[in-house]
N, C-alpha and C positions, 0 to 999 in steps of 0.2 A: 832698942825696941823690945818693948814684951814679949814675951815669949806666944801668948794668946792672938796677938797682932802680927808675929810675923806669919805665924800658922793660917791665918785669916787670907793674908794678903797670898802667901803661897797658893792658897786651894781657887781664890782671885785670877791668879795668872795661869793658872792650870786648868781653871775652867775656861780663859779667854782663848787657851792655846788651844782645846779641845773642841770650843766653836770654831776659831780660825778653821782647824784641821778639819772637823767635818764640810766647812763650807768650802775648802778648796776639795775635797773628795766629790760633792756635790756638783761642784763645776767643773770636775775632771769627768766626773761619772755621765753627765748632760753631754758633754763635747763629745766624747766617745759614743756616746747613744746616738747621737746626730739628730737632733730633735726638728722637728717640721714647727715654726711658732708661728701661730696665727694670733690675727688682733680685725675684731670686728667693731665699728664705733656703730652700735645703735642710738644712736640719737640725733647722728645724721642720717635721714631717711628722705630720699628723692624719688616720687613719684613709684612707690611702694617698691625702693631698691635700698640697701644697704652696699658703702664699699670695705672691701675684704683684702686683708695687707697680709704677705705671708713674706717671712724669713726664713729659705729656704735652710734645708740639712746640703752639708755640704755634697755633691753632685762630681762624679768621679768619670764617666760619659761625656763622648762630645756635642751628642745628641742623646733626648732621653722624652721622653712623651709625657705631659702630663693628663691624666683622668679627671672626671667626677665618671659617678657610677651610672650605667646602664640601668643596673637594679640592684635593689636589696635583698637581703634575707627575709621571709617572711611575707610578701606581697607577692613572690611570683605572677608576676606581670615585671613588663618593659616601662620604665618611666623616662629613660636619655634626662637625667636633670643638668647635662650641660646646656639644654637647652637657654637654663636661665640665666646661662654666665653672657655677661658681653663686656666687651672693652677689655679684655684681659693682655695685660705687657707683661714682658721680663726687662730687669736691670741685675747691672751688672754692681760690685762695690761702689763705686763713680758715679752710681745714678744713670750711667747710660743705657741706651734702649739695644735688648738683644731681641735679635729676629725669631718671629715667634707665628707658625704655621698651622691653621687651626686644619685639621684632620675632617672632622667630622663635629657631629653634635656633643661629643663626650669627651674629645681629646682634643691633645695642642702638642705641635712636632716643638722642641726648642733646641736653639745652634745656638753652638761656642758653650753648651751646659754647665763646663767646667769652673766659667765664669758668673753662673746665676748665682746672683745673691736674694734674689727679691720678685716679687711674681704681686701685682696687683688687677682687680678685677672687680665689677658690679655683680649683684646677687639680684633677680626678679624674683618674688614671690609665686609658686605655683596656685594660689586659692584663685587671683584676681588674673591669671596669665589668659591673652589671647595669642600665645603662641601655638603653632600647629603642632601636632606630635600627642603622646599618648596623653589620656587624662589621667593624673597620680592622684592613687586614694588618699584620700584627707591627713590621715593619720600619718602617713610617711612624706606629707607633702610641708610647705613652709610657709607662714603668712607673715607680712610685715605690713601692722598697718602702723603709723606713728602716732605715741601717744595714747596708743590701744594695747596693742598685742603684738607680739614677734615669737613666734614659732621657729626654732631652730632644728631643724632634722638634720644633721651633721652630712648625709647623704646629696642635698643640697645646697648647701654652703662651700662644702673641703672639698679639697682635690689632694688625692697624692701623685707621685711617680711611680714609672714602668718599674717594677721590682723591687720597690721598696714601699712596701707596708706595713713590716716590720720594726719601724723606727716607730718611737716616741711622739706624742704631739703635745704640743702645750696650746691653751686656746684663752687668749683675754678678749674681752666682751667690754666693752665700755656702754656703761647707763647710767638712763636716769635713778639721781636719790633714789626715789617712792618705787622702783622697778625691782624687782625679785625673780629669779632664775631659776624655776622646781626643774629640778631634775634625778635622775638615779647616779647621778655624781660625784663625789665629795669633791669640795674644792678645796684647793689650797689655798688661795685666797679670795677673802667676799669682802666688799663695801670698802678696796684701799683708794684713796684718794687719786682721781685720774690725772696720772704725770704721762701717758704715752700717748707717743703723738704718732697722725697717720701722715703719711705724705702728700695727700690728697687734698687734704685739709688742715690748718693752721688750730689742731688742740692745744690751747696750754689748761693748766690745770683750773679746774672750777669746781666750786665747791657744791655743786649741786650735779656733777658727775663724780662715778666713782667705777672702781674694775675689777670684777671675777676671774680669778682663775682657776684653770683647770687642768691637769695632767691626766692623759691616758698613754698607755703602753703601746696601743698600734694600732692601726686603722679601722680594724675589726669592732673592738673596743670601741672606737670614735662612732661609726656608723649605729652602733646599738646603744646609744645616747643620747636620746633626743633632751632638748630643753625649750622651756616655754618662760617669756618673761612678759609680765603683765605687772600690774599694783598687786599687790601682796593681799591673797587669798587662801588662805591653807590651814592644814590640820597635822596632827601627828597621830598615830598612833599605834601603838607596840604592840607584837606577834610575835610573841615566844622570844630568839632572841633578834629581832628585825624591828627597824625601827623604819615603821611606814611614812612616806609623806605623801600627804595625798592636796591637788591644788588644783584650784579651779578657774577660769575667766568664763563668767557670764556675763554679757554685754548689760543687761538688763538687770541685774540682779535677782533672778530669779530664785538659782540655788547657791549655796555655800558650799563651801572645802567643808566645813564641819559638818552639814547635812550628811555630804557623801559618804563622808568617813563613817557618821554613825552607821549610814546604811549597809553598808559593806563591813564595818568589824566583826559583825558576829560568823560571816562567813570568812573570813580571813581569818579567827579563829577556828572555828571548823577543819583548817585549812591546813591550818598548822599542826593541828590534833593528826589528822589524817598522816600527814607526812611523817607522824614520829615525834613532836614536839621542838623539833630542833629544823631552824630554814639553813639553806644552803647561800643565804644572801644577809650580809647585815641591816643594810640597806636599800631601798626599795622604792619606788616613784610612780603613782597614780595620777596622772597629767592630765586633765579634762578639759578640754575648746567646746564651749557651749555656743552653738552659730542663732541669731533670731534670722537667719534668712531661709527662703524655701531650697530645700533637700531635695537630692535623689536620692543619695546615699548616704549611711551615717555607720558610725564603726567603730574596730579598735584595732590598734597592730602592739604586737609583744615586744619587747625586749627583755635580755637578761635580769637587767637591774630596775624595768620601770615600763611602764604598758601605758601608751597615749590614744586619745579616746576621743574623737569629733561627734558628737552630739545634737539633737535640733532642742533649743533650748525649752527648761519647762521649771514647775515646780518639783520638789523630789518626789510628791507621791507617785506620779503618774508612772514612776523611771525607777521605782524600788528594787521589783522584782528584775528590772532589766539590767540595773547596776549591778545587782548580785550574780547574775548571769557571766553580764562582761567580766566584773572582776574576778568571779572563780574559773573561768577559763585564762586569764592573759595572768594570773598572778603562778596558776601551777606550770608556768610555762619557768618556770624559776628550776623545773626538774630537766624538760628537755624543752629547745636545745639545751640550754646552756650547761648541764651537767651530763647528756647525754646526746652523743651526735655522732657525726660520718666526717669522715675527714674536709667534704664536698662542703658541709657549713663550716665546718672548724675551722678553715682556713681558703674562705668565701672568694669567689673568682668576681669581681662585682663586673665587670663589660664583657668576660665570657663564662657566664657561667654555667658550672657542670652540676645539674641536678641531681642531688639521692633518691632512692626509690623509695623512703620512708616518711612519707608525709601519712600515712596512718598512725606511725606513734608520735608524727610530730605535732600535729593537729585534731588526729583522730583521737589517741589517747587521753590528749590535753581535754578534749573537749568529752569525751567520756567523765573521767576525773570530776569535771566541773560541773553534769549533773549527781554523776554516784554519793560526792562529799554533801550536796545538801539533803539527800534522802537522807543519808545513814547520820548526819547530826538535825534533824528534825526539821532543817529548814524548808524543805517540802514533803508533801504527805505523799505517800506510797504511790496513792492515786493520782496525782499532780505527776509523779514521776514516771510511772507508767505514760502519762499522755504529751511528756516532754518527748522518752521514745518513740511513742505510737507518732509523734508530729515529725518525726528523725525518717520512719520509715516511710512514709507519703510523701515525702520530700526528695528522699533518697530512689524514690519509684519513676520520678523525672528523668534519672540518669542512666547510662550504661550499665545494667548491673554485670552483665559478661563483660566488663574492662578490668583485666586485673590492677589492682589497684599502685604494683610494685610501675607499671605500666603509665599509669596515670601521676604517677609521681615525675617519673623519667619525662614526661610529654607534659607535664602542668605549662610551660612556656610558650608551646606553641600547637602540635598536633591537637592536644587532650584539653585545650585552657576553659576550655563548654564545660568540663566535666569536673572543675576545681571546687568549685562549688560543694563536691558529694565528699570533701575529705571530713568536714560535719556532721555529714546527714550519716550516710551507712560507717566512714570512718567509725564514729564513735559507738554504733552498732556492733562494729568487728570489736571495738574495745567491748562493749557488754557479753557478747557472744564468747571472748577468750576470756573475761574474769571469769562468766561461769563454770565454762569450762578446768580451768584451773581448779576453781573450789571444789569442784566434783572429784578429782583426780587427785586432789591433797585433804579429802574429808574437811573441807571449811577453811584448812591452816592458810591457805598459800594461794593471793588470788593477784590480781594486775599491779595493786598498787606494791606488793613486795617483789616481784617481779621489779618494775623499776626501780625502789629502790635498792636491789642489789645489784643492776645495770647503773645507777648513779655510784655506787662505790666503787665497783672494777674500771668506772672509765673518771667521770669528774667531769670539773671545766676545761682542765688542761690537757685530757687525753681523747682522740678521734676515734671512733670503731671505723673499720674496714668495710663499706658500704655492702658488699657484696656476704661479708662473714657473720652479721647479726644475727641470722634465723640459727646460726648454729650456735654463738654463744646465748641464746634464749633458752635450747634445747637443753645446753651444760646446767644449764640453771634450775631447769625445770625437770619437761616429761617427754619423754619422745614421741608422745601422739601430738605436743603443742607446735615443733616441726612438724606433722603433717598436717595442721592444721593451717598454720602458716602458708604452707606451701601451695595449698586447697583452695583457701577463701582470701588471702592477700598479694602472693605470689600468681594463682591460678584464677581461672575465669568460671570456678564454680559461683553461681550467687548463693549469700546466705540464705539456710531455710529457717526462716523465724519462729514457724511453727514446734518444728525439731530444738531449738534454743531455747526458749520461751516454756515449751513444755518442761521441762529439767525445771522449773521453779516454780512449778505450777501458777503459769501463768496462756492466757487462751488469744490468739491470733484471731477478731473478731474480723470478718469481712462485711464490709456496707456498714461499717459504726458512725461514729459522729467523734465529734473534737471539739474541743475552745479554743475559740480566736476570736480576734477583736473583727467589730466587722466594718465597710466601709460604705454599708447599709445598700448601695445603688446598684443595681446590676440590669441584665438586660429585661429581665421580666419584670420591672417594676417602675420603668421609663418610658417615657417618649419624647419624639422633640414635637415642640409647638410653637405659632408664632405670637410675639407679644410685642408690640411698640413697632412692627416693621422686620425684628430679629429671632433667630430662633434660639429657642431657651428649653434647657432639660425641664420634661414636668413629671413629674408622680402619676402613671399610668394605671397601674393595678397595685392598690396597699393592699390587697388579699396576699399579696407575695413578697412582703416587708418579714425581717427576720424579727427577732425579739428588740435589738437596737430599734428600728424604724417604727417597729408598734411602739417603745416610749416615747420615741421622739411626736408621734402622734400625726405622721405625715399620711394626708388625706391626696383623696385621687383629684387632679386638676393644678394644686398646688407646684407654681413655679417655682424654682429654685434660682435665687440668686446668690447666696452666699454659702460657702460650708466652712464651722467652727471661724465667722469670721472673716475669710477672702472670698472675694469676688469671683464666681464662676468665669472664664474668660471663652471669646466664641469661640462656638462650635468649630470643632477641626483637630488639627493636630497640635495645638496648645491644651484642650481640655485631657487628653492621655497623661503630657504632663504631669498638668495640675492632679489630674486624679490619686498617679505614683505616687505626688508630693505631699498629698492628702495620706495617704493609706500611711508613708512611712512615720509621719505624725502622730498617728491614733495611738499607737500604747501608751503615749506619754501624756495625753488629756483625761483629765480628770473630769470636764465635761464637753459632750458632743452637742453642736447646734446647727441648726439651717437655718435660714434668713430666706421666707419664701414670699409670693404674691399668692394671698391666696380671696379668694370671692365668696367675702361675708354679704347677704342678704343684697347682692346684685352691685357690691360697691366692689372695687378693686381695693385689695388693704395688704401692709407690708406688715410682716408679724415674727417674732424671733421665738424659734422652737427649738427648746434643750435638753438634757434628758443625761444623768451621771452615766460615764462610759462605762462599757457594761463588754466582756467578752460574749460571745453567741455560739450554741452548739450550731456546729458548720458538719454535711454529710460527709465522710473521709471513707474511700473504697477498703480501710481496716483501722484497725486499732488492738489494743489490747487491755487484757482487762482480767484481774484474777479470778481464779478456779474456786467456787466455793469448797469446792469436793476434793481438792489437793492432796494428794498423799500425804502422809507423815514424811516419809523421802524429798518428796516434794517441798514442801513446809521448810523442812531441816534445813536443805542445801537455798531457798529463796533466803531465809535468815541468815545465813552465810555471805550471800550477795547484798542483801539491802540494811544489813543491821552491823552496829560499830563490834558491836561482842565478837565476831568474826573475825578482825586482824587479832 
């Protein structure tokens, strides 16, 4: 044999022996990790249920409880998503049935443990559930409709075991061809030909099914992964070194993944600018559920690797500035948690869990961050930003301002959960109130966002701060008056003085100003009810009292209202409160407002459609703010510091 040929053949069998060898390392490495493997067939869908086959890690107890979680990270509220389990067995290697004790809404006792091999169970959908128990917000909730859409929030899907959370999951997902899985995940495998079979059901392989997989490290992980599988809707696009995906399901086709993305990259640029040029994530997942049905509520919730987003459906103009909003708040959440946290998230109690007291940097900061980055890269004007705070503090004036906020953190579950709401409003306050402070006490150098990150370097993903020890390593970092400051307005039940804050950048605490906001034009001084066909119908009482909206809309006094932007007013009662909420959460996202009224042309009864481009309205606000023409140089100097990029 040649000499070129045996050398060929040699490096031939030394490469086969090196795959061999990795792939028995592989499978030594998995045994030992004791992995949880789940297999869900979405493409059998019964009466908006999926079945869930799980091969358990092997199980050392004779008894051992199985979970789904109480709650999440992030939603602070109680959601019990065992609610949507039913039918749930255990078998043994044999196939036989191990006795299995459901506890409660969230657990299941299981005997002879030692023997479980296998755990199968039904998944209910929470969008369409009439089951009793808490209502879970959209974003952390699950929808399965077939042939549409399937929302996986891993929180309602998986279950693990009493004490082991810390294992491994592997998760295969069986779908349709034309189906696609966004999510903040990489997968190990996408699109392989479906060979696995559920017990449930008789799969053999077919060429218009196929199987994702996925590996995460532990349960923690798992829970802060949602995924959404629709027909293939999406965009990419790069940030610094992160490669964004961003994907959409709108029923209707309203908007596109490409739309969105464009909307959002220049502030995910900015975003990136802000941070330093370099993300703490390579990858990234912007998940959007576009709903055409009527709303109460609509949102977003964070996760480390990807932020999901329920929506009432529209075109994109109407939802520009509010996509930019959402995504510069849920995308800087890529700093904290997940780079900086309490041990209390870092290793999440999900059915008993123990609150941190820092939900001002968890959501307050975030959501500071999220207006501060579009002022200082130009994506709102000075004045726009001023009235995003000024709309912070009128909001924030609804709540407890004597509740220390370390307080409201500890009680966001149950005592305090009324006052959740104010980690946005004054939250992100306390975050302006300590960047300035900061810049004043470091002559411009040294303001919130370096403050985190040299709190993201000393801790990471992988390391927990001591819940109780933060204000003092902030102090290390900093100044020792931002301890007593700490201690004052987030620890303590002093409330902020705005005026005292504000002033430092020559800026004026106006009392009895005005604001913009959208309006929903009807209110008590501009109705009445009257009867029309036998029923009574809202009618247009005084248009001397119509806002700027109602003047274009051109609504005259007498004019009955039967329709707004479209739906049908429904009777008077406690359906029209509803519909009104359902109305108002609407309006930012229309481009045009219209009524559909009966109004009495020259003695004739006539039905006539009146519209008029959405338009926000100065609305009276008990303050605002607004700058000093007269500012110091002092003044001047140190606001440039706060609101201009030249600054870090």
């Amino acid at each position: 044999m040649p000499l070129k040929t045996r050398f060929k053949n040699n490096l031939m069998n030394k490469s086969k022996l090196i795959t061999l060898l990795v792939a028995m390392f592989l499978s030594a490495s998995l045994w030992a990790a004791n992995p949880y493997k789940y297999t869900v067939d979405l493409t059998k869908i019964v009466d908006d249920k999926v079945y869930v086959e799980l091969s358990t890690p092997k199980i050392k107890q004779k008894e051992i409880t199985f979970y789904l979680p109480k709650i999440i990270p992030g939603t602070y509220a109680i959601a019990d998503y065992g609610r949507m389990i039913s039918e749930l067995k255990a078998y043994d290697k044999k196939g036989r049935e191990i006795s299995v004790e459901r506890l409660d809404d969230n657990s299941w006792k299981i005997k002879n443990a030692k023997k479980l091999r296998k755990i199968t169970y039904w998944v209910e959908d929470t969008y369409d559930t009439q089951k009793e128990g808490p209502s879970i917000f959209q974003p952390a909730g699950t929808n399965i409709e077939a042939d549409k859409n399937i929302i996986v929030n891993p929180s309602g899907f998986f279950g693990y075991f009493e004490g082991m959370k810390k294992e491994p999951f592997e998760l295969n997902f069986i779908r349709e061809k034309d189906f696609y899985g966004a999510t903040g995940l990489k997968a190990d495998i996408v699109g392989s030909m479906a060979t696995i079979s559920l017990s449930k059901e008789n799969n053999s392989s077919d060429e218009d099914k196929f199987v994702d997989r996925f590996n995460v490290e532990d349960y923690d992980r798992l829970v802060d992964s949602p995924l959404m599988y629709s027909k293939v809707d999406t965009a990419i696009v790069r940030v610094a070194n992160t490669e964004v995906l961003v994907a959409s399901y709108s029923p209707n086709n309203k908007v596109t993944a490409k739309e969105i993305a464009e909307s959002i990259s220049e502030v995910l640029d900015a975003q990136s600018k802000f941070l330093g040029g370099e993300l703490p994530v390579d990858k990234y997942a912007f998940i959007f559920y576009f709903t055409d049905q009527p709303v109460q509520s609509f949102g977003a919730l964070e996760h480390s690797y990807s932020s999901f987003y329920f929506m009432p459906e529209s075109t994109i103009g109407p939802m520009n500035q509010q996509l930019r909003d959402f995504a510069a708040h849920e995308f800087f959440h890529i700093v904290t948690p997940l780079n900086i946290h309490s041990e209390e998230i870092g290793s999440f109690d999900f059915n008993d869990p123990k609150m941190s007291r820092h939900l001002w940097m968890y959501e307050g900061m975030t959501e500071y961050f999220a207006g501060s980055v579009q002022v200082k890269y130009g994506l709102v004007s000075p004045q726009e930003y001023l009235g995003m705070l000024s709309q912070k503090m009128v909001i924030a004036g609804q709540f407890k301002d004597t509740l220390a906020f370390t307080d409201l953190s500890l009680g966001a579950l149950d005592q305090y959960a009324d006052q959740y709401y104010n980690v946005y409003q004054k939250g992100a306050l306390l975050g302006a109130a300590l960047d300035i402070k900061l810049r004043k006490l470091s002559d411009g150098a040294y303001g919130v966002q370096n403050m985190m990150a040299d709190l993201s370097k000393k801790y990471g993903k992988d390391v927990s701060f001591k819940d109780e020890q933060l204000f003092d390593e902030i102090v290390g970092l900093t100044y020792p008056e931002i301890g007593e400051f700490l201690n004052t307005y987030v620890a303590g039940n002093t409330p902020l003085d705005y005026k005292e804050v504000f002033d430092q950048v020559g800026v004026d605490v106006v009392l009895d100003g005005t604001t913009k906001q959208y309006s929903i034009v009807l209110n008590q001084s501009n109705i009445r009810v009257i009867q029309h066909d036998g029923k009574p119908y809202l009618s247009i009482g005084n248009d001397q009292a119509m806002d700027d909206m109602g003047r274009a809309l051109k609504l005259q006094n007498g004019d009955i209202l039967i329709k707004m932007n479209g739906e049908e007013f429904p009777p008077l009662g406690p359906e029209i409160n509803t519909f009104i909420t359902d109305q108002f959460s609407k309006i930012p996202q229309l481009e045009t407002f219209t009524f559909t009224v009966i109004r009495d042309i020259d003695g004739e009864k006539k039905e006539i459609v009146l519209s008029a481009p959405n338009q926000q309205v100065d609305v009276p606000t008990p303050l605002s703010l607004a700058f000093n023409l007269g500012a110091s140089p002092e003044q001047l100097k140190l606001r440039r510091y706060w609101l201009e990029i030249a600054a870090n």
